[in-house]
C-alpha positions as CSV (number, residue, x, y, z in Angstrom):
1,X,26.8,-15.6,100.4
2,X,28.2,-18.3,97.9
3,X,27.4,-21.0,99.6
4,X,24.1,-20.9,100.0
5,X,23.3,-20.6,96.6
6,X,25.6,-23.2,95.7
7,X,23.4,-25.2,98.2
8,X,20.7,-24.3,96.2
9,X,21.6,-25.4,92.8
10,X,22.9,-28.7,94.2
11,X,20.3,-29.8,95.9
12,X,18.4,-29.2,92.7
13,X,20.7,-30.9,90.7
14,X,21.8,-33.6,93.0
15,X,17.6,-34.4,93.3
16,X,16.8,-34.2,90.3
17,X,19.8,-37.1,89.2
18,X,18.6,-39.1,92.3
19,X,14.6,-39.0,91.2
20,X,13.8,-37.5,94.3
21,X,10.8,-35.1,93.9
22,X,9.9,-34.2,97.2
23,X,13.3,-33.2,98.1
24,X,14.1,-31.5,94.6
25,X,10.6,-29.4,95.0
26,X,12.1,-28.1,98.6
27,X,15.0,-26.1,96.9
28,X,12.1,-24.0,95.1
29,X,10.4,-20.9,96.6
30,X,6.5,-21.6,96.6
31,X,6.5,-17.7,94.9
32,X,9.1,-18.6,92.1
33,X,8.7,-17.5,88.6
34,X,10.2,-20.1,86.2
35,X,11.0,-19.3,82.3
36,X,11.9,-22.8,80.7
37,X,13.0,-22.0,78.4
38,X,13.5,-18.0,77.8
39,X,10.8,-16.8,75.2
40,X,7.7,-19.3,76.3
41,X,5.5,-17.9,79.4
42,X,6.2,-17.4,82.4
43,X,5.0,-20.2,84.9
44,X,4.6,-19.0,88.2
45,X,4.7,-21.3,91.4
46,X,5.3,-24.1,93.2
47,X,2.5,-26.0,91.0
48,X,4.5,-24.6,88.2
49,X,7.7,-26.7,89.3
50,X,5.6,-29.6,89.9
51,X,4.6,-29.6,86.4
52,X,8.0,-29.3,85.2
53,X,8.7,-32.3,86.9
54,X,5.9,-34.2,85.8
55,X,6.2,-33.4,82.3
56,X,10.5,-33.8,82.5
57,X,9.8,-37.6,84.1
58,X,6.4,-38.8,81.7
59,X,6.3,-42.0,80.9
60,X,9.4,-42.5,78.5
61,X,11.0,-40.0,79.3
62,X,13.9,-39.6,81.8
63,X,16.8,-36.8,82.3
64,X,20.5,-36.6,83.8
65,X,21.8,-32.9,84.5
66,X,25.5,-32.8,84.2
67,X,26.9,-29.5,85.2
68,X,29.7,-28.5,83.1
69,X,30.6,-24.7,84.6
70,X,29.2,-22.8,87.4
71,X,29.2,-19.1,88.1
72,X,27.9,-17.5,91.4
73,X,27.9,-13.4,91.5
74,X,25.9,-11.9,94.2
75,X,22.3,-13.5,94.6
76,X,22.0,-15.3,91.5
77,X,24.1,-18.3,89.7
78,X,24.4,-19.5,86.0
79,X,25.1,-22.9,85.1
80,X,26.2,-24.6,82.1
81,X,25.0,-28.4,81.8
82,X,25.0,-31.4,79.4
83,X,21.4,-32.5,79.5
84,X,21.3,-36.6,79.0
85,X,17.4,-37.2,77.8
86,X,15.6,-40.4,76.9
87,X,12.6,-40.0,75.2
88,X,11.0,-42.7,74.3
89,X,13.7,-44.3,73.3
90,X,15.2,-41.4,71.4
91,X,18.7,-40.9,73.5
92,X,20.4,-37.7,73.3
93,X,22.0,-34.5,75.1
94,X,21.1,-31.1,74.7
95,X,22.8,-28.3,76.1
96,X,21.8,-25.7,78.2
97,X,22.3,-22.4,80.4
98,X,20.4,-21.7,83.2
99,X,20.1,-19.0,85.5
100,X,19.2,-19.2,89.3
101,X,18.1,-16.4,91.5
102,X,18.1,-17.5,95.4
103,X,16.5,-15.7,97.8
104,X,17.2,-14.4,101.6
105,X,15.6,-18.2,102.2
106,X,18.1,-20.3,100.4
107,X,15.4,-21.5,97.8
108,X,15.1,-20.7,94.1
109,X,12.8,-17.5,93.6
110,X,13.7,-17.0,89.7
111,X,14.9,-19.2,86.9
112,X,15.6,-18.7,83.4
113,X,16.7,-21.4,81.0
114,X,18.1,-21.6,77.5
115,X,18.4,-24.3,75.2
116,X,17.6,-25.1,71.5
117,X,17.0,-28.9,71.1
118,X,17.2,-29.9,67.2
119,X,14.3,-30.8,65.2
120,X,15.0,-35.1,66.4
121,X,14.2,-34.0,69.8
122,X,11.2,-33.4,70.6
123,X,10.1,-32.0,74.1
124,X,6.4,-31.5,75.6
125,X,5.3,-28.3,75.2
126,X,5.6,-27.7,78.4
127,X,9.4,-26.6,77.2
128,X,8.3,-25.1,74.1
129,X,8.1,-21.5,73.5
130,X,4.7,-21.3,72.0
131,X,3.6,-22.8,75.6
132,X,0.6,-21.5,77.2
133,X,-1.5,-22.4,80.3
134,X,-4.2,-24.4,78.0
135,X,-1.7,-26.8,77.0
C-alpha cells in the first residue's frame, strides 16, 4: 500500500511546486478535513483546500515545498519539508511536519500540519491558530 500514498503526497507536492491548481486540488478527497496548522479549526472540504490555495498564492505571496524526510506506515505518511515563502518581498523558509491520511481512493482524506513561523513572518490567518470561518 506504499505506493499509493506516496502517489499521493507527490502529486501534492510536485503540483503545488509547478503552480498547478487544478491538478494539486485532484490529490484531495472532496470530504477531507484539513488542520493547517494543528491548534486553529478544522476546515473541512474541498472549498477548504481551495482556500488554502488561494490564500498560500495571494498576490505577493508564493511557496516552494522541499521535502526533507518522508515516512509512510499503514494509511497515513508524515513529511518533513523546508518551506521557501515570499511574502511580499519578505523571503524566508519555515519548517514544517505534516501529516497525510490517504484513503481506499488514493486521495488525501486527513491532514495535519505543524509549524511555528517567527514573529518576521507573517502568514494570513488563514494559517493562524486563532483562525475561524469569519475571517
Amino acid at each position: 500500500m506504499k505506493e499509493p500514498i506516496e502517489t499521493a503526497v507527490h502529486t501534492h507536492i510536485d503540483c503545488w511546486n509547478a503552480g498547478d491548481r487544478d491538478k494539486w486540488l485532484s490529490a484531495w478527497h472532496p470530504d477531507v478535513i484539513f488542520q493547517d496548522p494543528v491548534g486553529s479549526k478544522e476546515k473541512n472540504g474541498i472549498v477548504a483546500i481551495e482556500n488554502t490555495w488561494d490564500k498560500a498564492f495571494q498576490a505577493g505571496h508564493s511557496w516552494n515545498l522541499e521535502p526533507v524526510f518522508m515516512s509512510v506506515c499503514g494509511d497515513q505518511v508524515a513529511v518533513h519539508y523546508i518551506n521557501h515563502g515570499n511574502l511580499d518581498g519578505n523571503i524566508f523558509d519555515l519548517e514544517s511536519i505534516e501529516i497525510y491520511w490517504i484513503g481506499d481512493c488514493g486521495r488525501i482524506v486527513r491532514c495535519h500540519t505543524y509549524f511555528n513561523p517567527s514573529e518576521d513572518q507573517v502568514l494570513d490567518p488563514w494559517f493562524t491558530p486563532g483562525w475561524n470561518e469569519e475571517d
